[in-house]
C-alpha positions as CSV (number, residue, x, y, z in Angstrom):
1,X,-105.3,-43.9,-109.3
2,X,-103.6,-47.4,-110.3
3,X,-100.8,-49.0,-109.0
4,X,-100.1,-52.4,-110.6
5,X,-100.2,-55.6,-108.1
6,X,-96.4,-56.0,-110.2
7,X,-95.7,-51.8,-109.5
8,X,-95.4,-53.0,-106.0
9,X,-94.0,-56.0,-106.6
10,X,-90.8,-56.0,-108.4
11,X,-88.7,-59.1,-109.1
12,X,-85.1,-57.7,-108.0
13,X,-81.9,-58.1,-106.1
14,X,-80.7,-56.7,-103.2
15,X,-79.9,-55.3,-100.9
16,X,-81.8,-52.2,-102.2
17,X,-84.6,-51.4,-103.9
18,X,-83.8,-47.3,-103.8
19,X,-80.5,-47.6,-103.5
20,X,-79.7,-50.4,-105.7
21,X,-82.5,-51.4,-108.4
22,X,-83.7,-47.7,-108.5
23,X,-80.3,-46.4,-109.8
24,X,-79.2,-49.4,-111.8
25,X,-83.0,-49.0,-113.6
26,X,-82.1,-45.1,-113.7
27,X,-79.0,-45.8,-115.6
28,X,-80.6,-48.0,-118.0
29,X,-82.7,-45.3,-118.4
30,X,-79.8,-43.2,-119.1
31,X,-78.7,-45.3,-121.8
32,X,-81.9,-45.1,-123.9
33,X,-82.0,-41.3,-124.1
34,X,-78.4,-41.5,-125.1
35,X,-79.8,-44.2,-128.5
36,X,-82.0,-41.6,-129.0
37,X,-79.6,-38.6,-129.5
38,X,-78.2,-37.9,-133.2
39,X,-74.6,-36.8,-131.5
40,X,-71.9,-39.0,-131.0
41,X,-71.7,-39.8,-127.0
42,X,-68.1,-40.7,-126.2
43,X,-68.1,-41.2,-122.5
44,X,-70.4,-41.2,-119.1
45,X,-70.0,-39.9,-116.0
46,X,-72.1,-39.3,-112.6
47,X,-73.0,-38.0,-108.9
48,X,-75.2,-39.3,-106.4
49,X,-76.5,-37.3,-103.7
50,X,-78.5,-37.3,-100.2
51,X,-78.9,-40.9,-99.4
52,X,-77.4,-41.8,-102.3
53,X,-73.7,-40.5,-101.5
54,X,-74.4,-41.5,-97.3
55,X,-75.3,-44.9,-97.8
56,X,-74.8,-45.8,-101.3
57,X,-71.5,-47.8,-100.5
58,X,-72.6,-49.7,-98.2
59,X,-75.8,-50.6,-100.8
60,X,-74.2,-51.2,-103.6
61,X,-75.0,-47.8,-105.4
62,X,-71.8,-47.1,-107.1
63,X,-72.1,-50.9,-108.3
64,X,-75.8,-51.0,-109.8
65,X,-74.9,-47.7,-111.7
66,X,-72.3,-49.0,-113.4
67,X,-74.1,-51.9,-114.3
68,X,-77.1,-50.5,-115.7
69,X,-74.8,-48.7,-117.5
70,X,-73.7,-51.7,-118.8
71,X,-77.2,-53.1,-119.9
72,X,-78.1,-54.9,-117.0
73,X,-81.8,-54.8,-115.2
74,X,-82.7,-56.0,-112.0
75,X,-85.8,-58.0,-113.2
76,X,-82.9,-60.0,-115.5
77,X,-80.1,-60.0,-113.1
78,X,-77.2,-61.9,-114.1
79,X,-75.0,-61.9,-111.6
80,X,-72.1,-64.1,-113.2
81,X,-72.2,-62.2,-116.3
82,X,-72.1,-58.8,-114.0
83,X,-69.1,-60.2,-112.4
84,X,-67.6,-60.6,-116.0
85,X,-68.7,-57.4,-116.6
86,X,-67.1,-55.4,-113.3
87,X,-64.1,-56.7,-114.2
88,X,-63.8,-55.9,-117.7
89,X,-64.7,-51.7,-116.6
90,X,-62.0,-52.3,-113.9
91,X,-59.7,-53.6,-117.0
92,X,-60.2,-51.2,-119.4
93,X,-62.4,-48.1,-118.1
94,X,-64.6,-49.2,-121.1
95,X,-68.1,-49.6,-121.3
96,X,-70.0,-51.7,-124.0
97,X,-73.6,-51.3,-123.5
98,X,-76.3,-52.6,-126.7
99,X,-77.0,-50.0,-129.6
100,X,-73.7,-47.7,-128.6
101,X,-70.4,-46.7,-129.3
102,X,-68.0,-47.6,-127.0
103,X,-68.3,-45.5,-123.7
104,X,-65.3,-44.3,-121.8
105,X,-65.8,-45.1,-117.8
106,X,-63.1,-45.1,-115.2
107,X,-65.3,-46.3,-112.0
108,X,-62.9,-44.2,-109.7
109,X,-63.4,-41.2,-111.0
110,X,-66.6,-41.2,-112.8
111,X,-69.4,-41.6,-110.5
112,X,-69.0,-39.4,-107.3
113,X,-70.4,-39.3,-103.9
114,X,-71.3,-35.9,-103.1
115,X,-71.8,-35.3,-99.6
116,X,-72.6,-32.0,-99.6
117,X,-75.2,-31.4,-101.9
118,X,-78.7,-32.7,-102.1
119,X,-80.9,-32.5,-104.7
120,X,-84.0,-31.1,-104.0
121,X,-86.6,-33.5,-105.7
122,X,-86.2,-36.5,-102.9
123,X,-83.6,-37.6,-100.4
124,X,-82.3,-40.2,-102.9
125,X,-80.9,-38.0,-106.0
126,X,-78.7,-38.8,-108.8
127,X,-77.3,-37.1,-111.9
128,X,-76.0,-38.5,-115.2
129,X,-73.9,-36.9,-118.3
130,X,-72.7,-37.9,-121.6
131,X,-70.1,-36.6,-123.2
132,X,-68.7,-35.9,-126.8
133,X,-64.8,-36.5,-127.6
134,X,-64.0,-33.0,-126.6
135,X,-65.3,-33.7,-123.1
136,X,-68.3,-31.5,-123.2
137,X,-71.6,-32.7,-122.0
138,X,-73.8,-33.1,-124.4
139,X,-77.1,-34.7,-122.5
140,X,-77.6,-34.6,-118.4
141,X,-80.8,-36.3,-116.6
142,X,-81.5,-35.8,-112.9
143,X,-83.1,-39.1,-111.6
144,X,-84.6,-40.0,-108.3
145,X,-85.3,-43.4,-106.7
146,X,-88.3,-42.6,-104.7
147,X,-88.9,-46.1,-103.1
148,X,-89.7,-49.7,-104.1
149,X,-88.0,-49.1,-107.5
150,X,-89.6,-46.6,-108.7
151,X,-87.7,-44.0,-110.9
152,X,-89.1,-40.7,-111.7
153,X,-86.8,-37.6,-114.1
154,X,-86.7,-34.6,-112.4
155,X,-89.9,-33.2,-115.1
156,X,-91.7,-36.6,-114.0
157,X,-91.5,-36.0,-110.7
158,X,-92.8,-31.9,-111.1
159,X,-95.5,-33.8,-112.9
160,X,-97.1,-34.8,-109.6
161,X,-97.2,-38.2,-107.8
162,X,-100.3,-39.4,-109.8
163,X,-98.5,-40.2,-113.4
164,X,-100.5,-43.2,-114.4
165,X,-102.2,-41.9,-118.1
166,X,-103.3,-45.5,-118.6
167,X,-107.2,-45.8,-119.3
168,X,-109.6,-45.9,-116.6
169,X,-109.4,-48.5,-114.3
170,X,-113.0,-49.7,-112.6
171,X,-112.5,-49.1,-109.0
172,X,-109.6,-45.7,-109.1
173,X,-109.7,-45.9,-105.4
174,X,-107.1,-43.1,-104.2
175,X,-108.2,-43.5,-99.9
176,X,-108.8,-46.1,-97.8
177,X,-112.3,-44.6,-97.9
178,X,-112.9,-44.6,-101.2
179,X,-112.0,-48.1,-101.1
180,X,-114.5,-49.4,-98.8
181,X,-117.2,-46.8,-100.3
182,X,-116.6,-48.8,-103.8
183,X,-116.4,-52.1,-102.1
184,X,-119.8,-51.8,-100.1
185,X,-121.8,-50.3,-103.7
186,X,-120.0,-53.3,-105.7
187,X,-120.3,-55.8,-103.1
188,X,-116.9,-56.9,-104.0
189,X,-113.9,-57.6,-102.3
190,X,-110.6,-55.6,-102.4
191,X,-109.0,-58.3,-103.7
192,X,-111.9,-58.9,-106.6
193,X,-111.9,-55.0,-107.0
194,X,-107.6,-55.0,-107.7
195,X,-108.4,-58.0,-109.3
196,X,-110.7,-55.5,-112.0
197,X,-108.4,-53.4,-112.4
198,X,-105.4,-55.2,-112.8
199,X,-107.4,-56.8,-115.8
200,X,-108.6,-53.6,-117.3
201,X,-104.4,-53.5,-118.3
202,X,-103.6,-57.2,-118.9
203,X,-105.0,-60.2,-120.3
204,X,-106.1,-62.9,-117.4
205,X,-103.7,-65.6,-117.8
206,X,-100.8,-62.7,-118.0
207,X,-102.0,-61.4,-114.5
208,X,-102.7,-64.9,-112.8
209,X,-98.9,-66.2,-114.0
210,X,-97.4,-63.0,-113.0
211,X,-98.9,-63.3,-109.1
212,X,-97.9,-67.1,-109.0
213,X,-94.6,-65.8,-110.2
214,X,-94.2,-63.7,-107.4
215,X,-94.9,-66.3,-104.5
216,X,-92.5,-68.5,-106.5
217,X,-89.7,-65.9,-106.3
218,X,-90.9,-65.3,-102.6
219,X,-90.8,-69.1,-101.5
220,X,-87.6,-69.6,-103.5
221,X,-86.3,-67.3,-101.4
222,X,-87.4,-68.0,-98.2
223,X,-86.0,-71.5,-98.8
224,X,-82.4,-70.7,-100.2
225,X,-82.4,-68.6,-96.7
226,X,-83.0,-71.1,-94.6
227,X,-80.7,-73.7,-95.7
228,X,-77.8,-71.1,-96.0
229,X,-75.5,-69.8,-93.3
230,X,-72.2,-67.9,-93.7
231,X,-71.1,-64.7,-92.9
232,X,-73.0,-61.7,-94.7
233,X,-70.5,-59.7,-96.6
234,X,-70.1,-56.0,-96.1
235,X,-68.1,-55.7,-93.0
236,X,-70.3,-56.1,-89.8
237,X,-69.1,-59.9,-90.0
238,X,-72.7,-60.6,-89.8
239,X,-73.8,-63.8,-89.2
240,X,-77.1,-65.5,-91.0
241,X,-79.1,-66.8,-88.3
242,X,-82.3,-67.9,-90.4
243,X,-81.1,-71.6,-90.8
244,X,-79.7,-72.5,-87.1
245,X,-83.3,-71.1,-85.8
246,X,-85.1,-73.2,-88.4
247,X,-83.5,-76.4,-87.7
248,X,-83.7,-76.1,-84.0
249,X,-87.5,-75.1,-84.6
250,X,-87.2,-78.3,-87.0
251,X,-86.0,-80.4,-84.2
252,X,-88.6,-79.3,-81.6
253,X,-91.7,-80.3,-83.5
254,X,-93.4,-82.5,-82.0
255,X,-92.5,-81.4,-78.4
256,X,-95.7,-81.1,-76.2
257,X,-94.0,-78.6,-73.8
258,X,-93.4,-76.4,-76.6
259,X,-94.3,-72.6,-75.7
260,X,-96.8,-71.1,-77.1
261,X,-95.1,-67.8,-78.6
262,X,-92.7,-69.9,-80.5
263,X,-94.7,-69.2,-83.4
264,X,-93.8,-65.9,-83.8
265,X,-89.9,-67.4,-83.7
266,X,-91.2,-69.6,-87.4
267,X,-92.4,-66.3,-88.6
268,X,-88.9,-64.2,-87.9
269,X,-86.8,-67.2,-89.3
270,X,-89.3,-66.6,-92.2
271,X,-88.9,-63.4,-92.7
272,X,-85.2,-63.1,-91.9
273,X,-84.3,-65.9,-94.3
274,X,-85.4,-63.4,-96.8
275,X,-83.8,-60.4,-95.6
276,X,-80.0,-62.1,-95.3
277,X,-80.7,-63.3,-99.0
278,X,-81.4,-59.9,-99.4
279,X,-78.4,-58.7,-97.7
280,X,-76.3,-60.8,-99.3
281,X,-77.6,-59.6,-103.0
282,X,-79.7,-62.1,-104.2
283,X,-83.1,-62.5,-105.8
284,X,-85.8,-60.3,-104.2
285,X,-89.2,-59.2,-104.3
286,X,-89.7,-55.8,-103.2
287,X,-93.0,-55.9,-101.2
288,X,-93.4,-52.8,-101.2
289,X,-88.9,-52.8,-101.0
290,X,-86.2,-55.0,-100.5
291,X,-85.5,-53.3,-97.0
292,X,-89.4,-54.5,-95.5
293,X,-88.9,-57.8,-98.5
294,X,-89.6,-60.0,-95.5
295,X,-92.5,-59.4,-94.0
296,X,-95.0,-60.4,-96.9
297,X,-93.7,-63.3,-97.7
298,X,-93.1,-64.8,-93.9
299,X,-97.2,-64.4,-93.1
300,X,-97.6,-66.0,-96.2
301,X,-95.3,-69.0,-95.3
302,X,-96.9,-68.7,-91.5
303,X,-100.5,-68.5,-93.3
304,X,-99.9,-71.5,-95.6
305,X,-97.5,-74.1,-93.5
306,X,-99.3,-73.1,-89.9
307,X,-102.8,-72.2,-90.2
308,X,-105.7,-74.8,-90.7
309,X,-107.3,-74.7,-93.9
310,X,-104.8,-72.1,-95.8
311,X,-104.7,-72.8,-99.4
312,X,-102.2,-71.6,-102.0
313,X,-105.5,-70.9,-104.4
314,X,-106.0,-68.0,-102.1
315,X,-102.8,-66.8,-102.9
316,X,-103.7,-64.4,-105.3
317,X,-106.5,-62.6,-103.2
318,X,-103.3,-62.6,-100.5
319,X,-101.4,-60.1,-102.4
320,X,-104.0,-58.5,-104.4
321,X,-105.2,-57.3,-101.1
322,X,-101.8,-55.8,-100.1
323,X,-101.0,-54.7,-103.0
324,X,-104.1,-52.5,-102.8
325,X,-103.0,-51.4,-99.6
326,X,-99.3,-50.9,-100.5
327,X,-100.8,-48.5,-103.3
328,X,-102.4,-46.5,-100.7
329,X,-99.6,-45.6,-98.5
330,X,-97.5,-44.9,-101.6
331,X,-100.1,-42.8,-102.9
332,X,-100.5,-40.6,-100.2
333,X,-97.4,-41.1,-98.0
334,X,-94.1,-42.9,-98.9
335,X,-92.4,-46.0,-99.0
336,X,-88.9,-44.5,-99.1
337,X,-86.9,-45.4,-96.1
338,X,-84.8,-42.2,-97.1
339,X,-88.0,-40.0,-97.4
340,X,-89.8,-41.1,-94.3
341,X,-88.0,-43.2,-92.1
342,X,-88.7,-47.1,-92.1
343,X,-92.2,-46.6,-90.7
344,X,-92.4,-46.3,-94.7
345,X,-91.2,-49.5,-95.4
346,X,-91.5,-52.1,-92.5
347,X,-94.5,-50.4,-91.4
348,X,-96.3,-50.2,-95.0
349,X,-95.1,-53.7,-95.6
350,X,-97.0,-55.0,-92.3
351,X,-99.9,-52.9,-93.1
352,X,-99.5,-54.7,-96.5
353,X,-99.4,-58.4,-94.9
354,X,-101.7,-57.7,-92.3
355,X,-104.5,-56.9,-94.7
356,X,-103.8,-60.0,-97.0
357,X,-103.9,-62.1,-94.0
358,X,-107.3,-60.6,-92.9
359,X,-108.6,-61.7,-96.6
360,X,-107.7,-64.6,-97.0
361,X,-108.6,-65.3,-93.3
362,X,-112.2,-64.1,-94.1
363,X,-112.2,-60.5,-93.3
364,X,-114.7,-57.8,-94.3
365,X,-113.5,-55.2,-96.4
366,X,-113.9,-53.1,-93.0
367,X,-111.8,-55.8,-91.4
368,X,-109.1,-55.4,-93.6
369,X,-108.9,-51.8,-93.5
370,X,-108.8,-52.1,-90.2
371,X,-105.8,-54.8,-90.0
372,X,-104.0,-52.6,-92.0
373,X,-104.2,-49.5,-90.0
374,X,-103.2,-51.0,-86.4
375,X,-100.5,-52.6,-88.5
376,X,-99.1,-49.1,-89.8
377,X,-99.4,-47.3,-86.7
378,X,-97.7,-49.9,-84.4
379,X,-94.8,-48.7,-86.6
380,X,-95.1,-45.0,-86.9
381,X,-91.9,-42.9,-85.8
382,X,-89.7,-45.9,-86.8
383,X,-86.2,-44.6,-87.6
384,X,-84.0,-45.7,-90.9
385,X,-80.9,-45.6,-89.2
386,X,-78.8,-49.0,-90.8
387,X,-74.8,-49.5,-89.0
388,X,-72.7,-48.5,-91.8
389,X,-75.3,-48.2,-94.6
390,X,-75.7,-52.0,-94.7
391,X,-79.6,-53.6,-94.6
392,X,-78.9,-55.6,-91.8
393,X,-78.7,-54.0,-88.4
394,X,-81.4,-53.4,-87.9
395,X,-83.4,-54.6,-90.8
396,X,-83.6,-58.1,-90.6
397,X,-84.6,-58.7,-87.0
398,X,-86.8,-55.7,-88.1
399,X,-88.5,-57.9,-90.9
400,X,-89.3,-60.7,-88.1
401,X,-91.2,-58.4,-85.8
402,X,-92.9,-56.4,-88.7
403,X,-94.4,-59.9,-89.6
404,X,-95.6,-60.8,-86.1
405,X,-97.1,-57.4,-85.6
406,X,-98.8,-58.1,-89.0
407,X,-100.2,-61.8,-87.8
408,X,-101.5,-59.5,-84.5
409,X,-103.0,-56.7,-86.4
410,X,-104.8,-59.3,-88.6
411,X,-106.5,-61.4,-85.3
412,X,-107.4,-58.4,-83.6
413,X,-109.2,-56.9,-86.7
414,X,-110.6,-60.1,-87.1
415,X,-112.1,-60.6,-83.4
416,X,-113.9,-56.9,-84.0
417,X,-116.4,-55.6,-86.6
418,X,-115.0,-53.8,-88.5
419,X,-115.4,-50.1,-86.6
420,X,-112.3,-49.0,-85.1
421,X,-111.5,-45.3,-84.0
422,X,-108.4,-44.2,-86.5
423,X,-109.1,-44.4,-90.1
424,X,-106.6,-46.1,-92.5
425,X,-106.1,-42.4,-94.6
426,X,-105.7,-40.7,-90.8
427,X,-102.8,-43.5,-89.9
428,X,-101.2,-42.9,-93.7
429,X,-101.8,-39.1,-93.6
430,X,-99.8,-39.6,-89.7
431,X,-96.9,-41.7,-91.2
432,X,-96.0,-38.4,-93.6
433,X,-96.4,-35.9,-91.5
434,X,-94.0,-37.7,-88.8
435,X,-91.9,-38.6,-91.9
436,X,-91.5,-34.7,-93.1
437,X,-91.0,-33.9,-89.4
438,X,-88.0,-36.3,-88.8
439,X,-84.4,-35.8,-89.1
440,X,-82.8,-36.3,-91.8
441,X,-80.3,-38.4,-89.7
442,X,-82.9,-41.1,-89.3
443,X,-83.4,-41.1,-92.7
444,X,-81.3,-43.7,-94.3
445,X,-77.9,-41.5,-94.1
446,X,-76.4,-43.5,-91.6
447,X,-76.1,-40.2,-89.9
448,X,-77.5,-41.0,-86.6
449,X,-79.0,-43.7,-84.2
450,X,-77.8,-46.6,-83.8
451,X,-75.6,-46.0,-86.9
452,X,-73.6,-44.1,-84.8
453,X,-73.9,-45.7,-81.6
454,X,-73.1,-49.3,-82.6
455,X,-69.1,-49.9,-83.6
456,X,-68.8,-50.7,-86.8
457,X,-65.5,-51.0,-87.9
């Protein structure tokens, strides 16, 4: 089993990675069978369903289908030329798209929510059509965004979760006990052993720039959120906290009566900042998705600005190591918010920063397994239940203590051994059987909890 260290994180834009970059990458997708067919396509239309149709307005859905549509990619955003772009469909119900004829696309009309009918390969299901001049359709693709960007057809997805036909990778760890098995007969670490594989695909330099590019986008991002404030759009009249409790943070520095737990204050602003950048559609990484895209990157700010010692040349072991983890739960569980509930997401992405913490903090192998299962299973049950579809109640306070149960789960592995009573693969294996046990209200529909219980006109 491989999952690339850049499979599970993806260079994006919010607010969603399933419900925005997955169908914007699915209608790009779309537009590449259609170069491929010898008949004249004369016009596009579509229907989302499940968590698609129940939350897709308020993430942007409808908008990230029309755009790949249009050509665009989340790892190549543009959102000026988008903007040009929305407005020219609105204009003339016309798109343009590279290597084809004009398409014919009136927004309000031709991509439909449908409410009553799910599709049943995953919670977040979409279908496309192209059409000839006479209206009939000519080529129809059922796609689903199962999480973190990832886009499988309906045939991929019958194909089994494992689709990787790359060659073999040296350490094709598929369990958290396979992992430490390999680790202990290689005397490597995980990061060293994600480190093998990830090489076994790409040329050195091509994996060490494309981790530094990935703190880079993180820390970018982190930074634009803390100096920002405003109102989050959507229609909560959110407002972005992040930068009024940094620069009261700022201004206590320094302040011997300071309390203790104020830490874990730096590490929500962290963490937040990300998630209202998020929430207000800009540059992301999903790690493992833009929902949980603040927890990773706060430790790491925590890690490097707080802790003695940190250094950015550990970076790399840092998110090698969650990566590994991230492939784990994804592997055997979920990451889908709309498949398992946000114990998926939040709770994979502390499990995720909780293990890179433990590396780079000195941890065994059997520490960082360990990390990354009290991490997960502090989180298990957790409901994806956003007011009005939007990722931000309850997802960015969410983000803040996700990252502090991370730091936690790190120290307390770190103060034991190693031996610890639940395995990693039981705490995984837990997460999907709660997941396929939930209600599909608490499921990213918007369809119950505090969705419903929490005005949101």
């Amino acid at each position: 089993m491989f999952l690339s260290v850049f499979d599970m994180f993806k260079i994006g834009v919010g607010p969603s990675s399933s419900h925005t970059m997955g169908p914007m990458v699915a209608a790009a997708r779309f537009l590449d069978r259609m170069r491929q067919v010898s008949f004249t396509v004369n016009a596009v239309r579509g229907s989302l369903h499940g968590s698609l149709a129940f939350t897709g307005v308020g993430h942007a859905t409808d908008r990230a289908v029309i755009l790949g549509l249009a050509g665009f990619l989340p790892d190549t955003f543009d959102a000026e030329a988008a903007e040009k772009a929305m407005a020219e469909l609105r204009a003339t119900c016309t798109l343009r798209p590279e290597g084809l004829p004009e398409l014919h696309f009136d927004p309000s009309n031709d991509l439909r929510f449908d409410y009553d009918r799910s599709l049943p390969g995953h919670a977040n299901g979409m279908i496309l059509e192209a059409l000839d001049a006479q209206g009939d359709v000519v080529l129809q693709e059922t796609y689903y965004s199962i999480g973190g960007g990832f886009v499988l057809t309906e045939a991929e997805l019958a194909q089994g979760r494992d689709t990787d036909d790359g060659p073999a990778v040296p350490f094709p760890f598929k369990t958290g006990a396979e992992m430490l098995e390999m680790a202990k007969a290689s005397g490597k670490s995980i990061a060293q052993m994600k480190r093998a594989n990830e090489l076994s695909r790409a040329p050195s330099a091509k994996v060490e720039q494309g981790v530094e590019r990935i703190w880079q986008v993180m820390e970018d991002c982190i930074d634009r959120g803390l100096t920002t404030d405003g109102t989050l759009p959507g229609g909560l009249n959110v407002k972005r906290r992040a930068k009024a409790i940094h620069d009261a943070l700022q201004a206590e520095r320094g302040n011997n009566m300071m309390a203790p737990h104020t830490i874990n204050d730096w590490m929500s602003a962290y963490a937040m900042a990300v998630n209202e950048e998020n929430a207000a559609g800009g540059q992301v990484v999903t790690a493992p998705t833009n929902g949980a895209a603040g927890v990773v990157p706060s430790v790491i700010r925590y890690w490097l600005d707080h802790v003695p010692d940190a250094t950015r040349s550990r970076l790399p072991d840092f998110l090698l190591t969650a990566a590994a983890i991230g492939g784990l739960v994804k592997y055997n569980a979920s990451i889908s918010g709309a498949e398992a509930g946000c114990q998926a997401e939040v709770g994979s992405a502390s499990a995720m920063a909780a293990a890179g913490l433990c590396a780079v903090m000195g941890g065994t192998p059997e520490q960082i397994e360990n990390a990354a299962e009290i991490a997960l299973e502090h989180h298990l049950g957790m409901t994806c239940d956003p007011v009005k579809g939007l990722v931000q109640v309850p997802c960015i306070e969410r983000n803040g203590l996700g990252a502090v149960k991370a730091v936690s789960a790190a120290s307390l592995a770190l103060r034991g051994d190693g031996t610890h009573l639940v395995p990693l693969d039981a705490c995984i294996e837990t997460m999907r059987q709660v997941g396929a046990d939930m209600s599909e209200k608490y499921k990213e529909t918007s369809l119950g909890g505090l969705a419903v219980n929490v005005p949101n006109c």
